[in-house]
Structure formats: C-alpha cells, structure tokens
C-alpha positions in Angstrom: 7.6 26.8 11.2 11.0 28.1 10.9 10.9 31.4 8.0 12.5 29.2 5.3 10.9 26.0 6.2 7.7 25.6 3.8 5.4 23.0 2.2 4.5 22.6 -1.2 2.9 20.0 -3.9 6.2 18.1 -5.2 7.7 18.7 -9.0 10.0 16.2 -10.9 13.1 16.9 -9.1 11.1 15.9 -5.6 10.3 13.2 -6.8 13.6 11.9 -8.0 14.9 13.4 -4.6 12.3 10.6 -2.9 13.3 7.4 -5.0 16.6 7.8 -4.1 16.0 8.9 -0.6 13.4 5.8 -0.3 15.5 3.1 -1.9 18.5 4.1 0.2 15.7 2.8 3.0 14.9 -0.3 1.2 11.4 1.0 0.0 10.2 -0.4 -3.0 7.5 2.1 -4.5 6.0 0.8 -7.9 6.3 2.9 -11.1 2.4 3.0 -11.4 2.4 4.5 -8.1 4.5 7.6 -8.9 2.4 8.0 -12.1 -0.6 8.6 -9.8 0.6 10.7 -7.5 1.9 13.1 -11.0 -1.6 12.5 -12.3 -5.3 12.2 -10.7 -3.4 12.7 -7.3 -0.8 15.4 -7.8 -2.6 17.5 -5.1 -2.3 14.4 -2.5 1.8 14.6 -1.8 3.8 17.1 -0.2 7.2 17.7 0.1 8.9 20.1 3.1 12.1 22.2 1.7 14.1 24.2 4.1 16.4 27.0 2.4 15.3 25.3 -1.0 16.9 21.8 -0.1 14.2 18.9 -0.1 13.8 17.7 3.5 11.1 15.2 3.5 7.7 13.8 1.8 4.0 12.5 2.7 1.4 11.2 0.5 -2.6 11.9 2.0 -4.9 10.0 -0.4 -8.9 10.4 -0.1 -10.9 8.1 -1.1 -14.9 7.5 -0.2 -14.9 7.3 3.6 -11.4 6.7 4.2 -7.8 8.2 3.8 -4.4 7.0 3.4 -1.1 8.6 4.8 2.0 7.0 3.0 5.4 7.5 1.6 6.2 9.6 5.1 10.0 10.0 4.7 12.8 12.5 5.9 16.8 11.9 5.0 18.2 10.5 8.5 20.6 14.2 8.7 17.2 15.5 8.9 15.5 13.9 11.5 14.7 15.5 14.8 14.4 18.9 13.6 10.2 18.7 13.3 9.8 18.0 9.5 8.1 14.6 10.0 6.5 15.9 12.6 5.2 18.6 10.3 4.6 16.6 7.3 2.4 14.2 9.1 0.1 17.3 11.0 -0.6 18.3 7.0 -1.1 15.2 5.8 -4.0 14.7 8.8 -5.4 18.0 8.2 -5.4 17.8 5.1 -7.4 14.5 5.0 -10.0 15.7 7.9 -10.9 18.6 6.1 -12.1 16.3 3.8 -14.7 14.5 6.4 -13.5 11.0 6.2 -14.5 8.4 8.6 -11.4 7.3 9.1 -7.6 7.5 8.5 -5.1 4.6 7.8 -1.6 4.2 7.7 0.9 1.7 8.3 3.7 2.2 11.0 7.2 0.9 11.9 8.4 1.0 15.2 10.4 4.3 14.9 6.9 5.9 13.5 4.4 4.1 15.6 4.9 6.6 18.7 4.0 9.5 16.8 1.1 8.3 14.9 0.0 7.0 18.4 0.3 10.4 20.0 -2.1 11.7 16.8 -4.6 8.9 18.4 -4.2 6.5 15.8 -4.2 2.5 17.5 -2.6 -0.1 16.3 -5.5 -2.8 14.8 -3.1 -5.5 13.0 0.3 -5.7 11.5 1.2 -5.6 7.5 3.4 -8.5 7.1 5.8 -8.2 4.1 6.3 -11.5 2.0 8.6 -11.7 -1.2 9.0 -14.1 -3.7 12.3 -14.1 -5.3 13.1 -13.7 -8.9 13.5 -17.2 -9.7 15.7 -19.0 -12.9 13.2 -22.1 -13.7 10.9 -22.2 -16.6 8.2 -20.4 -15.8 4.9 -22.7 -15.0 2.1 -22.9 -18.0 0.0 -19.9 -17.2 -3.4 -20.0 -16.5 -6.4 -17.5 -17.3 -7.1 -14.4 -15.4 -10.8 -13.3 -14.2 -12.5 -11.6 -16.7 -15.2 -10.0 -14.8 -13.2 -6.5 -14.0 -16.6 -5.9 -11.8 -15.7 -8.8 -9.3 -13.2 -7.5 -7.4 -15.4 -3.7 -7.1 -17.7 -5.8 -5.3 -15.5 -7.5 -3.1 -13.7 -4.1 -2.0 -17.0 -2.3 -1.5 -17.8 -5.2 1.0 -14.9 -5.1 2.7 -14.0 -1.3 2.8 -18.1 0.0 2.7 -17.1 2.3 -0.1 -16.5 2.9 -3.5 -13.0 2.8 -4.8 -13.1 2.1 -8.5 -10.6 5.1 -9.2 -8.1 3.3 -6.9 -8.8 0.1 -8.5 -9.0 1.1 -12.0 -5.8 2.7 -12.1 -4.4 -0.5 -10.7 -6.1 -2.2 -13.1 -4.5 -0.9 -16.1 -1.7 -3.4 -16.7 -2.9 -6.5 -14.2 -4.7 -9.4 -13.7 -7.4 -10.5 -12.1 -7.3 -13.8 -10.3 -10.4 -15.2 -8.2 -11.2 -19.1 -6.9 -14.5 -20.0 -4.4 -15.3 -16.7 -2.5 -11.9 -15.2 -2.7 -10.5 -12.5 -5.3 -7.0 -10.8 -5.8 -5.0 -8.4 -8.1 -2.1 -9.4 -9.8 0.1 -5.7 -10.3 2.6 -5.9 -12.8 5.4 -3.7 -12.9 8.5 -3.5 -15.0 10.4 -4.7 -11.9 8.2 -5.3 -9.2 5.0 -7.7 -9.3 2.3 -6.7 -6.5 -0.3 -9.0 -5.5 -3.2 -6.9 -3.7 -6.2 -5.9 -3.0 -7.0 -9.6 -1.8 -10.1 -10.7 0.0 -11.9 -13.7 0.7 -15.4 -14.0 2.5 -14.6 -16.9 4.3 -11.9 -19.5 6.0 -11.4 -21.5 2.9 -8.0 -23.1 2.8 -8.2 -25.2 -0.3 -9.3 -21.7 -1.9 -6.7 -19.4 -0.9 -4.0 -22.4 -1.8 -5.9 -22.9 -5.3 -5.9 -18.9 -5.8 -2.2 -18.3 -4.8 -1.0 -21.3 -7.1 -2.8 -19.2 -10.0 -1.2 -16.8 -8.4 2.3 -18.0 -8.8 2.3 -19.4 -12.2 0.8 -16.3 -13.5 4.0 -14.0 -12.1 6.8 -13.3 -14.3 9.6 -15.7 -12.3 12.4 -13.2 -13.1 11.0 -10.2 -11.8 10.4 -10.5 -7.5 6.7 -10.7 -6.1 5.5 -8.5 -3.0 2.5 -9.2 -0.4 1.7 -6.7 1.4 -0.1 -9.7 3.9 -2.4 -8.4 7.0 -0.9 -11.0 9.9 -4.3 -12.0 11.3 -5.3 -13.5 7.8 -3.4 -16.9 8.9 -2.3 -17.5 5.4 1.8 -17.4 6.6 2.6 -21.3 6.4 1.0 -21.3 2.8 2.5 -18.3 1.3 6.1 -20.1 2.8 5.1 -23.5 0.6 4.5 -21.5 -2.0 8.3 -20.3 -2.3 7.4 -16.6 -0.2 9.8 -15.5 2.4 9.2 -12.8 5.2 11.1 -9.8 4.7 9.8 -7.6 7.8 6.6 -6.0 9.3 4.8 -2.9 10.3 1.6 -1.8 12.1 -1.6 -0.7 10.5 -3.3 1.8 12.5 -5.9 3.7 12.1 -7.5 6.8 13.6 -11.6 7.6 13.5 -14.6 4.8 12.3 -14.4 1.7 11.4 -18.1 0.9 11.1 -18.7 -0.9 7.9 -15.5 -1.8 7.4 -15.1 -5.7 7.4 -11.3 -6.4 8.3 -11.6 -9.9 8.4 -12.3 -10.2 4.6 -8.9 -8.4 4.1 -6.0 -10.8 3.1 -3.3 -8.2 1.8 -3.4 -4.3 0.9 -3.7 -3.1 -2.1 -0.3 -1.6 -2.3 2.9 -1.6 -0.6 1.4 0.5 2.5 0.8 3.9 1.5 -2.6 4.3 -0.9 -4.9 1.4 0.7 
C-alpha cells in the first residue's frame, strides 16, 4: 500500500462522500441502511483515503454462517490505481477471520472478473424490478401478517441460520405480507419502498400473484418500489402485470459452502444487494 494510502472505519463526512458518490452511479441505498452501518455495524464498512481524500468504500457484514460484501465503490478518477482492489482483499479478510461458511456478493460485469479471480462463481443473477411512483388513488389496503415469527422461520430454512438481527432491524418500520407457503417484507422508506427477504417453499403461482397484489396495494403509490428479484425464481411475466419494469441486472456469487442453504426458496434479497 502506497505510504499515504490507508483504511479506516468511515465517519459522517465518508458517508456523505458515498451517497453522493453512489447516486452519481444510480445506486439507491435506503436510509435504514446507513443507520445500520452507524450503529450495530459501524465496525463492518471501510473507507480507503489517500493523502486524506476519500477514495473508495466496502461494506463486509457477518451474519451466522454467511457474509455479505456490498456498497464496493471507488470515484471513476480513481479507478485503476488498486483501491478496489484493496477494499475488496479487506473486506474478504475481514469476513474469513470470522469463520463463515460462505461469502456472498452481487456483481456487475465490470466487478465480476475480480470477484472471480478471488474464487467467487457466479450461481444466479439479481434481477432489478421497479415500480414507478404512480398518481392514482391508492388501492384499499389490506392487513399485514402479524406473526413477526413467520418470516424467522422461513429465512432460517432458506439460509440454515439465524438472522433475526438482520431482520429485526428491517423490521422496524415494515410490513409483513404472507399468502399459502410464501412470505415477504414490505421495507418502507421515506423515498424508497423495498420488498425483500421473500421466499416461498413451493411453485405456487396463484400464491405469489395473491401475495404480490397485497403487495401492491399495501405500497405507498407515490414513493417507487424496488425488487431485488433472483432470475431463476420465474416470477418476471407477473411482476410485469403487476405494473414492475426491469431496470438492470447483476450476478450473485458466492465463494465457500453452500450446504444448508436452500436457493430455490429464495424469491428476492433482502436488500438492494449489499447486506443479504
């Protein structure tokens, strides 16, 4: 590493540095998110400086038996000079040290041939679908789950681990939606709506169509809808009736175990690519 190149958990001024850098991308990284990664998982993001000036970010999040690697980002005058290279090397250190059976990230095609180099392989793609802030009346809502202990059990089946601290803190200002064996999160944020973790334990059409109507008439129509959608779940032609475009793609990889992980349960992440 170059003398004045170092790493170092991010302060306030990194991460108003990031949102800028990441919505000059296009990113869209939810307010609840940001408030994690000041909170229970300030430890979990670094930022590279070089002569003081902010250079680049990575997010490394731990939970049970798996890890995360997110929010990788350097400004494009940046680029090439080994800070994403070096961000990334910390983030898998950081998350092996730990002894997790396995490591997941999601990848665009710039990315993908250094993730691949790391041994990470590609097992699906992340498919992004929007609904747009629509100017009708919004549709009679209906009731969300009450049983905050549903969706723990359907993530624990899918994932073979506990991740109630992920899901609580999503929890905090969402709703939960379920139909016959399928479950999802409604995330609500003052400008962004998120709908994930989804499963479902089985090909049930008429239940995933039933649960995303709830779905829809339960978002706010002014404020624009993400899901984060894994491409082998088949669900594309209904989340297109239902008024969701396609707004790009990426691959999820992942490096280590996968035993006791059930993939095919999986409908969309639980966020936007970078936590799980």
């Amino acid at each position: 590493m170059k003398p004045k190149m170092k790493t170092r958990t991010p302060v306030e001024k990194d991460w108003d540095a990031f949102a800028v850098l990441a919505a000059s991308e296009g990113w869209r990284v939810p307010a609840l998110e940001r408030k994690m990664f000041n909170s229970c998982w300030r430890q979990s993001a670094r930022v590279i400086v070089d002569g003081g000036v902010f250079c680049g970010m990575v997010t490394a999040v731990a939970h049970e038996r798996s890890g995360w690697i997110g929010n990788l980002i350097v400004p494009a005058d940046r680029r090439g000079c080994g800070y994403g290279s070096r961000l990334f090397a910390e983030a898998v250190a950081a998350l092996q040290r730990q002894d997790l059976a396995s490591l997941w990230l999601t990848a665009s095609a710039m990315g993908q041939p250094l993730y691949e180099k790391a041994g990470f392989e590609v097992v699906d793609r992340i498919e992004r679908w929007v609904l747009p802030p629509r100017t009708e009346a919004k549709l009679p809502a209906v009731s969300g789950d009450a049983d905050n202990g549903l969706m723990a059990r359907f993530d624990r089946k899918a994932w073979g681990e506990d991740r109630c601290n992920l899901l609580a803190a999503l929890s905090s200002d969402s709703r939960l939606v379920s139909g016959r064996n399928t479950v999802a999160l409604l995330q609500k944020d003052p400008d962004l709506q998120v709908v994930g973790p989804w499963y479902s334990t089985g090909e049930d059409p008429v239940a995933q169509r039933q649960l995303l109507l709830q779905i829809v008439a339960l978002v706010d129509p002014l404020i624009e809808t993400i899901i984060d959608l894994y491409g082998s779940s088949g669900l594309q032609k209904l989340l297109s009736e239902c008024g969701f475009e396609q707004a790009g793609e990426n691959a999820l990889m992942v490096l280590g175990d996968r035993d006791g992980i059930d993939q095919n349960m999986m409908v969309a992440l639980a966020s936007l690519g970078s936590i799980g």
